[in-house]
Every structure is written in structure tokens, then in C-alpha cells.
Backbone as ProteinMPNN parsed JSONL, in Angstrom:
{"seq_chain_A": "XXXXXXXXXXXXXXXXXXXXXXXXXXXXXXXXXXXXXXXXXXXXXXXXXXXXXXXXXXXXXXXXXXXXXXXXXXXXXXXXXXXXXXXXX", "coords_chain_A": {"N_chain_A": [[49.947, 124.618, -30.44], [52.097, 122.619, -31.397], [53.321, 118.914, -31.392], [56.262, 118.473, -31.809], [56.981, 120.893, -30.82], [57.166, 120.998, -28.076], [59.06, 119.682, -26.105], [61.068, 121.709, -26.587], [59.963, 123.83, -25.949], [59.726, 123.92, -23.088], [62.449, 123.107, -22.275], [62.781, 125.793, -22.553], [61.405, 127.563, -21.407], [62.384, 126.369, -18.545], [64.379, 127.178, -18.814], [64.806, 129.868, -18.857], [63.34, 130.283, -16.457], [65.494, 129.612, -14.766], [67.358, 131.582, -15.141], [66.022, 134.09, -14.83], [65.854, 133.117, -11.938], [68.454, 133.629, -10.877], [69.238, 136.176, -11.731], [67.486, 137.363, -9.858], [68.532, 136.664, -7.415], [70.673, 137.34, -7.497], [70.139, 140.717, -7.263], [69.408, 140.567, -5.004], [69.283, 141.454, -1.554], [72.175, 140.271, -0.137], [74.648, 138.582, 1.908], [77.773, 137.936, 0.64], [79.031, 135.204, 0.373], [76.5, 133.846, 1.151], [74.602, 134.109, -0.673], [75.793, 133.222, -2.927], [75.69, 130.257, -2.047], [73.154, 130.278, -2.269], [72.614, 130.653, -5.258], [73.79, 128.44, -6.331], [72.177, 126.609, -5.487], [69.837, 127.135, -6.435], [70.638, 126.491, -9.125], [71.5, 124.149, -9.239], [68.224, 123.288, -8.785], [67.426, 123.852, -11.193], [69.178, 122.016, -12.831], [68.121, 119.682, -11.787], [65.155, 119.829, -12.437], [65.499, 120.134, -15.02], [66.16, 117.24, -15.799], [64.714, 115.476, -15.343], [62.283, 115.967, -16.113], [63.248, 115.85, -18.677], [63.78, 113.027, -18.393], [61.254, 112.215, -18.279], [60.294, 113.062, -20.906], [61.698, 111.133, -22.706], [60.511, 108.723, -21.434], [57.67, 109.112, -22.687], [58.816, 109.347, -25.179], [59.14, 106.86, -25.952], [56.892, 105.134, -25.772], [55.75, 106.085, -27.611], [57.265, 104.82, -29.815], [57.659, 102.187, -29.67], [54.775, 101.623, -29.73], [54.293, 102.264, -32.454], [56.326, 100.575, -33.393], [54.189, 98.193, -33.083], [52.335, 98.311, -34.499], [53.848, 99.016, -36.617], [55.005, 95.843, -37.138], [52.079, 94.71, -36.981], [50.972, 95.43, -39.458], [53.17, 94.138, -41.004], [52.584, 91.8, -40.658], [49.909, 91.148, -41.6], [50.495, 91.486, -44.232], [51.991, 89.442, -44.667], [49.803, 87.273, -44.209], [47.971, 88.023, -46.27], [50.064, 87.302, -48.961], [50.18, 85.218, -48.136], [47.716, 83.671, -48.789], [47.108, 85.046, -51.267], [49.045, 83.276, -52.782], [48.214, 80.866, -52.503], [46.115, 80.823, -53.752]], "CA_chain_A": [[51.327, 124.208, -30.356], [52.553, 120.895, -32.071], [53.992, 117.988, -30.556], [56.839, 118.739, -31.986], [57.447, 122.094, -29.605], [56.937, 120.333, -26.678], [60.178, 119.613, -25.674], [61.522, 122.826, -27.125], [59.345, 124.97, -25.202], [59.823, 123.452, -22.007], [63.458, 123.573, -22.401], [63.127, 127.52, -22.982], [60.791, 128.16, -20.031], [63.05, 125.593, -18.0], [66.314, 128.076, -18.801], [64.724, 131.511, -18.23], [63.178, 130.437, -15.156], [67.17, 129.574, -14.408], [67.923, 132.901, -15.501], [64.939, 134.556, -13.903], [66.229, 132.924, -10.372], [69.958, 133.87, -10.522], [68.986, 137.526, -12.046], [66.724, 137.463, -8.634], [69.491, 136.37, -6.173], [72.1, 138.601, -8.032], [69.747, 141.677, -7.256], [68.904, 140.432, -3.664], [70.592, 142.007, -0.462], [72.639, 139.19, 0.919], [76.223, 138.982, 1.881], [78.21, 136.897, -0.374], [78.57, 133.437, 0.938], [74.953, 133.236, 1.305], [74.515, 134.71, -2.509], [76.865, 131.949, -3.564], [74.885, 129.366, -1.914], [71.394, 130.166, -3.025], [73.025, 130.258, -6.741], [73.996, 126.877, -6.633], [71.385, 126.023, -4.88], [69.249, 127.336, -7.566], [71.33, 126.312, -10.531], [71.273, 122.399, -9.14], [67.34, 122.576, -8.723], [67.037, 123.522, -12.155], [69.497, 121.223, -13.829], [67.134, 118.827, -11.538], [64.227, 119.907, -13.197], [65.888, 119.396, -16.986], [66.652, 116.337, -15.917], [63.435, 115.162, -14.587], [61.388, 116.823, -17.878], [64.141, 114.735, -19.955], [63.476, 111.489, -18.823], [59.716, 111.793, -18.731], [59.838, 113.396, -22.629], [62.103, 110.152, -23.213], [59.557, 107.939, -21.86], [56.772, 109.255, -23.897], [58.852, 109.249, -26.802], [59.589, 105.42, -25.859], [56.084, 104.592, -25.656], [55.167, 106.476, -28.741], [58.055, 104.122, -30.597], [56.67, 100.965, -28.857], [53.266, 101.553, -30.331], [54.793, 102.732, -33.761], [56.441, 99.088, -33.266], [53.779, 97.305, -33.022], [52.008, 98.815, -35.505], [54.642, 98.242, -38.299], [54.782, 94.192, -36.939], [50.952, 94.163, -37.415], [51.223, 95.25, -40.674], [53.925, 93.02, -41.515], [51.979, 90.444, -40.511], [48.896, 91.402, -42.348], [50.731, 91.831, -45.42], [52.383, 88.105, -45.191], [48.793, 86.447, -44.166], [47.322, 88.584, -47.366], [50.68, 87.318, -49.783], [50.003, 83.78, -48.313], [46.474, 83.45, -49.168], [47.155, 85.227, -52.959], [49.689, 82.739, -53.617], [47.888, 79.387, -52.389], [44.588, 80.764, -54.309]], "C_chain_A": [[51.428, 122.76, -30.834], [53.349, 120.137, -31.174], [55.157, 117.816, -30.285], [57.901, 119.717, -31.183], [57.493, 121.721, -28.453], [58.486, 120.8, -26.042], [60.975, 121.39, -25.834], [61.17, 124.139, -25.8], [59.458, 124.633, -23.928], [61.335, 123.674, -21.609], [63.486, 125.228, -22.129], [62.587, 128.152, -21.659], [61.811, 127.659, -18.758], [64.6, 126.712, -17.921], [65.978, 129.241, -18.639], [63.957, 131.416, -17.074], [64.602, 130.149, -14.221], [67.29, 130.872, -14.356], [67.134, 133.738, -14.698], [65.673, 134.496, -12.363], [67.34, 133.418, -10.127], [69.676, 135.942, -10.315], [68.375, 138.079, -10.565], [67.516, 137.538, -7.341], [70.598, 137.789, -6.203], [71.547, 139.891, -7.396], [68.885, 141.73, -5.83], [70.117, 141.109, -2.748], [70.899, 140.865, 0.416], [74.128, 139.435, 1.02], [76.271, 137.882, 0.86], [78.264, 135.53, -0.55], [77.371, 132.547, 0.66], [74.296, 133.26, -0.155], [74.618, 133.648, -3.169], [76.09, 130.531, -3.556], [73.763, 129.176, -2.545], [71.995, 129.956, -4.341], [72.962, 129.097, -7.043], [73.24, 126.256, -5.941], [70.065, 126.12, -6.174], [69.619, 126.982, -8.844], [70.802, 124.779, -10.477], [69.007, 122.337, -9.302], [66.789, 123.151, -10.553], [67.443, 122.61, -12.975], [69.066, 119.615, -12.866], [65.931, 118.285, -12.495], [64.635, 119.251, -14.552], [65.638, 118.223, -17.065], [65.861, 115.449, -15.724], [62.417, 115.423, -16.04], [62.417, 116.046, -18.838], [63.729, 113.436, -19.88], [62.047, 111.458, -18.772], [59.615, 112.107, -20.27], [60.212, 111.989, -23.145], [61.549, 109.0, -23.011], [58.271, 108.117, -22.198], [57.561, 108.964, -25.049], [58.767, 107.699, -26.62], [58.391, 104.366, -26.131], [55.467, 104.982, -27.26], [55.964, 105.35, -29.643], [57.806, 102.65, -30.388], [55.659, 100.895, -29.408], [53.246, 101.474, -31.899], [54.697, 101.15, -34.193], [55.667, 98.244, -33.933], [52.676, 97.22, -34.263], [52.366, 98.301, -37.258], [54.402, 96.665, -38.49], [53.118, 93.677, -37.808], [50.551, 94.316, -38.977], [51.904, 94.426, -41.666], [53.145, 91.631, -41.837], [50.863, 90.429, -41.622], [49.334, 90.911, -43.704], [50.922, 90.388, -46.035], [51.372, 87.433, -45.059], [48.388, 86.833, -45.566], [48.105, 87.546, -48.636], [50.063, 85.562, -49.402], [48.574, 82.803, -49.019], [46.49, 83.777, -50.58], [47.623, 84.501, -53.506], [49.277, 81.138, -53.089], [46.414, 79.581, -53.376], [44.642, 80.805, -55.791]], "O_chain_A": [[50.643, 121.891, -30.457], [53.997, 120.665, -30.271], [55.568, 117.316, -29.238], [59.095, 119.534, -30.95], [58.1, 122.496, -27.715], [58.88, 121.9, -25.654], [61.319, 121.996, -24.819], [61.834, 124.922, -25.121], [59.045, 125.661, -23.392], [61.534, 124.402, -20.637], [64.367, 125.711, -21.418], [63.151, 129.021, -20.995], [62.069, 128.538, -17.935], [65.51, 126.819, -17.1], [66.89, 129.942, -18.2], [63.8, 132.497, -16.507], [64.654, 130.497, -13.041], [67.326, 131.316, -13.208], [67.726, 134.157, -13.704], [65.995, 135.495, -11.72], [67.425, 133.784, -8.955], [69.826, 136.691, -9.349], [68.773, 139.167, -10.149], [67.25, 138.282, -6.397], [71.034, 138.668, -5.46], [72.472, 140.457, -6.813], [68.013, 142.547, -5.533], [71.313, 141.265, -2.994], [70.242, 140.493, 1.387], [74.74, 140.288, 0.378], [75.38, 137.184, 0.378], [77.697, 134.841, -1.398], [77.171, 131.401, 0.259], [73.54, 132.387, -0.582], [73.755, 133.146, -3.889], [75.868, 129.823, -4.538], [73.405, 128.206, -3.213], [71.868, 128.771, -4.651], [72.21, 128.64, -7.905], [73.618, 125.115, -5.673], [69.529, 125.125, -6.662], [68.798, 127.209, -9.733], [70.014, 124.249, -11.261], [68.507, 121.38, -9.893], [65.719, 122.722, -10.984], [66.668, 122.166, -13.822], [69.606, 118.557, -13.189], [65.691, 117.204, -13.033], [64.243, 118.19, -15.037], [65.026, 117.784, -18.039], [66.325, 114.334, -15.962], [62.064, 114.505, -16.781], [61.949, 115.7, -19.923], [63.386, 112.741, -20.836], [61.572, 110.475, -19.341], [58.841, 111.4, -20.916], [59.409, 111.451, -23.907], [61.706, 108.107, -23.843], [57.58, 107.12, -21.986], [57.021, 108.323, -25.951], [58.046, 107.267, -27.52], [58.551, 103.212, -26.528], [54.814, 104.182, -27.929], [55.146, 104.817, -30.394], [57.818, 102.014, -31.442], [55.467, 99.727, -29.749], [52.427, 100.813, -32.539], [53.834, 100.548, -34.833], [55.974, 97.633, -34.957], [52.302, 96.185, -34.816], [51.861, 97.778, -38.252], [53.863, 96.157, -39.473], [52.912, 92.845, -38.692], [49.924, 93.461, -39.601], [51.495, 94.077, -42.773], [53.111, 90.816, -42.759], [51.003, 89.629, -42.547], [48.687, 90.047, -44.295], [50.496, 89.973, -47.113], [51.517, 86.489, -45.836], [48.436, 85.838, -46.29], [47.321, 86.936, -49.363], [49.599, 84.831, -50.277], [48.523, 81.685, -49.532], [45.948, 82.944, -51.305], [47.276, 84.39, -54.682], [50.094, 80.246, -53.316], [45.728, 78.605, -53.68], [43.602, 80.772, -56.448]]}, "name": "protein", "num_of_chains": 1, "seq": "XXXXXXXXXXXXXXXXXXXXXXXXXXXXXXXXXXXXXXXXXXXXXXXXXXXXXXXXXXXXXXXXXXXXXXXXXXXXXXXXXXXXXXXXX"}
């Protein structure tokens, strides 16, 4: 799997285990009230989860862009120590 899918696939498992839980309640013997409850009781702890799996993907990506960063800078730098030295020599 690529790094790429990450998110993707997490998302997908993340919404049919939603679906999974409701499909589960729906086909449970409860009275209604109580039905109602677990639903939204189940709905909130997944759009928990999303939400929880969102901001950790967003700080990996943050750190990956941070590093990228510093990366480009050191190059920068490189490039102007290299131009300064070609053009005093």
C-alpha cells in the first residue's frame, strides 16, 4: 500500500465500520428510544474517530512539510555558499 492510500483507506474502513454499527443496531431487538440512542451514540463515536485520524494524518503531513522545509532552505543555502565561492574565485 502507498503512502498515498493511507488516508484513503482509513477513511473507508472508518465509514463502513459506521455503517457496520448502525446496520447492527437497526437489526437489534430494542424498543425505539433506546435504538435512537445507541445510533447517535454510535454515529458521534465515529465522527470522533474521523476526527481524531484527521488531525493525527494532519500532523504527519505537517511534519513531513517541516522536513521538506528544511530541506529546500539547506539547499538554498548550499547553492548560494557554492555561487559565492564561483564568483569570488
Amino acid at each position: 500500500m502507498r503512502r498515498n492510500d493511507i488516508p484513503r483507506t482509513v477513511l473507508t474502513f472508518a465509514l463502513g465500520a459506521g455503517i457496520g454499527a448502525v446496520v447492527a443496531l437497526l437489526l437489534a431487538p430494542k424498543a425505539g428510544e433506546e435504538l435512537r440512542d445507541d445510533i447517535v451514540d454510535s454515529v458521534n463515536d465515529g465522527v470522533n474517530q474521523i476526527r481524531s485520524t484527521g488531525k493525527d494524518l494532519r500532523r504527519r503531513a505537517q511534519k513531513v512539510v517541516d522536513v521538506a522545509k528544511d530541506h529546500v532552505q539547506d539547499a538554498l543555502d548550499a547553492g548560494d555558499r557554492a555561487y559565492s565561492q564561483a564568483k569570488n574565485a
